[in-house]
C-alpha positions in Angstrom: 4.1 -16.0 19.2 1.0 -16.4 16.9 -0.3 -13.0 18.5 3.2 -11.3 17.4 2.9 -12.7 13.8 -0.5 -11.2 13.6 0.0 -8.3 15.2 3.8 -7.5 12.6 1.7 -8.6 9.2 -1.6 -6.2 10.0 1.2 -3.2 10.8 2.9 -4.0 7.5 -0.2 -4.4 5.7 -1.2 -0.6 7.4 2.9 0.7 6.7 1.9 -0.4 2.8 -1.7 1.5 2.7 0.1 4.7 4.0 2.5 4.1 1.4 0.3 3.7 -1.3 -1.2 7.0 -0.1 1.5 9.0 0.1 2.7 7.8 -3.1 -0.2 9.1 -4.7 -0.4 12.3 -2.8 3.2 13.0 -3.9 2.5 11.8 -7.8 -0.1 14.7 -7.9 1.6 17.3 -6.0 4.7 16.6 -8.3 2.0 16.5 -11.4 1.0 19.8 -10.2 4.3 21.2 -10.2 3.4 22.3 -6.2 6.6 20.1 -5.8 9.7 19.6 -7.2 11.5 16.4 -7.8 14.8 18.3 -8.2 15.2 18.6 -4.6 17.3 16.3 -3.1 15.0 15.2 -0.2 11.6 14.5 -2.6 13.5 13.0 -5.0 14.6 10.5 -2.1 11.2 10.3 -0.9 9.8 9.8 -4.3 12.1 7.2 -4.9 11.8 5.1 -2.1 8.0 4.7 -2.2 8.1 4.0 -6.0 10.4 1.0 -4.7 7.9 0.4 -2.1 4.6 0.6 -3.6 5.3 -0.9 -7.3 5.6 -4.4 -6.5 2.3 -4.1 -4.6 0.8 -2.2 -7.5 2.3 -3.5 -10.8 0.2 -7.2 -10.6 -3.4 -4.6 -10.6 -1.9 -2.0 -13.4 -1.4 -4.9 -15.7 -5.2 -6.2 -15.8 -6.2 -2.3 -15.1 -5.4 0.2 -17.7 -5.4 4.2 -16.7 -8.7 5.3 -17.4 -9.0 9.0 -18.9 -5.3 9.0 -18.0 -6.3 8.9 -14.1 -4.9 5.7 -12.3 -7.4 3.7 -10.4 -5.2 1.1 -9.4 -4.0 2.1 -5.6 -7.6 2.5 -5.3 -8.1 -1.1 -6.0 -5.1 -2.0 -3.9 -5.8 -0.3 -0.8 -9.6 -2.3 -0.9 -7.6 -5.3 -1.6 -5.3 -4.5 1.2 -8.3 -3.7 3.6 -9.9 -6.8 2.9 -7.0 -8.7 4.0 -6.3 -7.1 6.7 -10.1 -6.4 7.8 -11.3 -10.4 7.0 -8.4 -12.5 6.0 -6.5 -12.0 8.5 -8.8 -12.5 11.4 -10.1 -15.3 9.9 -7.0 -17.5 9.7 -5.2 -16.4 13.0 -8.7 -16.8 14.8 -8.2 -21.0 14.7 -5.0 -20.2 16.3 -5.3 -17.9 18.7 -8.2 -20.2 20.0 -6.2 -23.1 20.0 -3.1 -21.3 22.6 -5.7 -18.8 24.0 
């Protein structure tokens, strides 16, 4: 059971760095006007990782102001993100999984 909980909070920790990613990829496309967010389906898409990825981000845009009007904050999340999921992780599920193992 321990292994399970691991294994679900490092995919959703990985399902919130793609999120973040795409999010940012779509911001510039639609920035660039290569996309529009008067079709239906990117509009939907748009919407739903705003939804997903601004709880994550808003805590790190609040302390970190756009620089030069370029947003460095998913950058910051995504380490933050990767150093959970790289050593925090690990290092409390490792007592555990000794314990059963």
């Amino acid at each position: 059971m321990i292994g399970f909980i691991y294994f679900i909070l490092d995919n959703l920790i990985g399902l919130a760095i793609l999120a973040i990613i795409v999010s940012a990829v779509l911001s510039w496309l639609v920035a660039f006007n290569v996309i529009n967010l008067r079709n239906q389906l990117v509009y939907g898409v748009a919407r739903f990782l705003d939804a997903v990825t601004t709880p994550i981000m808003r805590p790190v845009q609040r302390f970190i102001p756009p620089l030069g009007g370029v947003d460095i904050s998913p950058i910051i999340v995504i380490l933050i993100l990767q150093g959970i999921r790289g050593y925090l992780l690990p290092w409390l599920f490792s007592p555990l999984l000794r314990l059963i193992g």
